[in-house]
C-alpha positions in Angstrom: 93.0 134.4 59.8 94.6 137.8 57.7 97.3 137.2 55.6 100.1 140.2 55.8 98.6 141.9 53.1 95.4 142.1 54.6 96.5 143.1 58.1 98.7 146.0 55.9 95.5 146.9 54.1 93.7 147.5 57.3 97.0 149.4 59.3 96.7 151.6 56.1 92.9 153.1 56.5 94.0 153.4 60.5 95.5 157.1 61.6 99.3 158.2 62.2 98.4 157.7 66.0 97.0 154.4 65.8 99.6 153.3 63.5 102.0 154.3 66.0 100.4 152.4 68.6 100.1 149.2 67.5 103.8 149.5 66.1 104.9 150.0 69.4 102.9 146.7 70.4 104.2 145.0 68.0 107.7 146.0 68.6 107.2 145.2 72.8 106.3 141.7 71.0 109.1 140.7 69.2 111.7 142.6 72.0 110.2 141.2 75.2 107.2 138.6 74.2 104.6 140.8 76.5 102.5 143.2 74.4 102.6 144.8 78.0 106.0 146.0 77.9 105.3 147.8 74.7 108.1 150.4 74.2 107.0 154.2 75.2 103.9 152.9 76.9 104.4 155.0 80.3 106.4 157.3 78.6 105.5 160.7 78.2 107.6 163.8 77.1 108.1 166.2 80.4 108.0 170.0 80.0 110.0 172.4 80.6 109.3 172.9 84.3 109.6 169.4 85.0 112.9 169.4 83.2 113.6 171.5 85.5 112.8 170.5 88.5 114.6 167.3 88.2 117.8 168.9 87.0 117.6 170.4 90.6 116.3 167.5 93.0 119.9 165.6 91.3 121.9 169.0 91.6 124.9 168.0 94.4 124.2 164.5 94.1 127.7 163.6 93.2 129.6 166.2 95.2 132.2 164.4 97.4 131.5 164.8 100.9 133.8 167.8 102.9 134.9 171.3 101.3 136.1 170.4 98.0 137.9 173.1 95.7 138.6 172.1 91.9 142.4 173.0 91.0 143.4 176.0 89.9 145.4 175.7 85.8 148.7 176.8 87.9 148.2 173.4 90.0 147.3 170.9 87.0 150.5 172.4 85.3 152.1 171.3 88.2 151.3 168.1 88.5 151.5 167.1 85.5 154.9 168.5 84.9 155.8 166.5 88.2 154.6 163.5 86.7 156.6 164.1 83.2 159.4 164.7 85.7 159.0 161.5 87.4 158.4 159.3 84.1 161.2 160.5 81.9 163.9 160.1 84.4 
């Protein structure tokens, strides 16, 4: 069996990309105790297009159902100075 040392020793001669790797091994390890759920293992960056393209699938996905028109500044003012009216009476 390696001590630390010599398991440092041998992570040192390895590249940036393998380094990575097994850091993100170790740290699936120690969060989750299943080298399987290694942090950023199906994780991948997505380009631009695919930015995209999901930015539009979720586009209206919160809209409230009906015809919905935000306020216009004159109507906030209003309200609110109906609710100042109503709480400092």
């Amino acid at each position: 069996m390696m001590t630390q040392e010599g398991i440092i020793d041998e992570i040192k001669k390895l590249s940036r990309k393998e380094r990575w790797t097994i850091a993100s091994r170790i740290i699936g390890l120690v969060r989750n105790g299943d080298e399987s759920l290694g942090e950023n293992k199906f994780r991948r960056p997505l380009s631009h297009d695919e930015r995209k393209a999901l930015a539009m699938s979720l586009s209206g996905t919160f809209k409230p159902e009906g015809k919905y028109m935000p306020l216009t500044k004159e109507e906030d003012r209003e309200i609110i100075a109906e609710y100042l009216e109503e709480k400092y009476r």
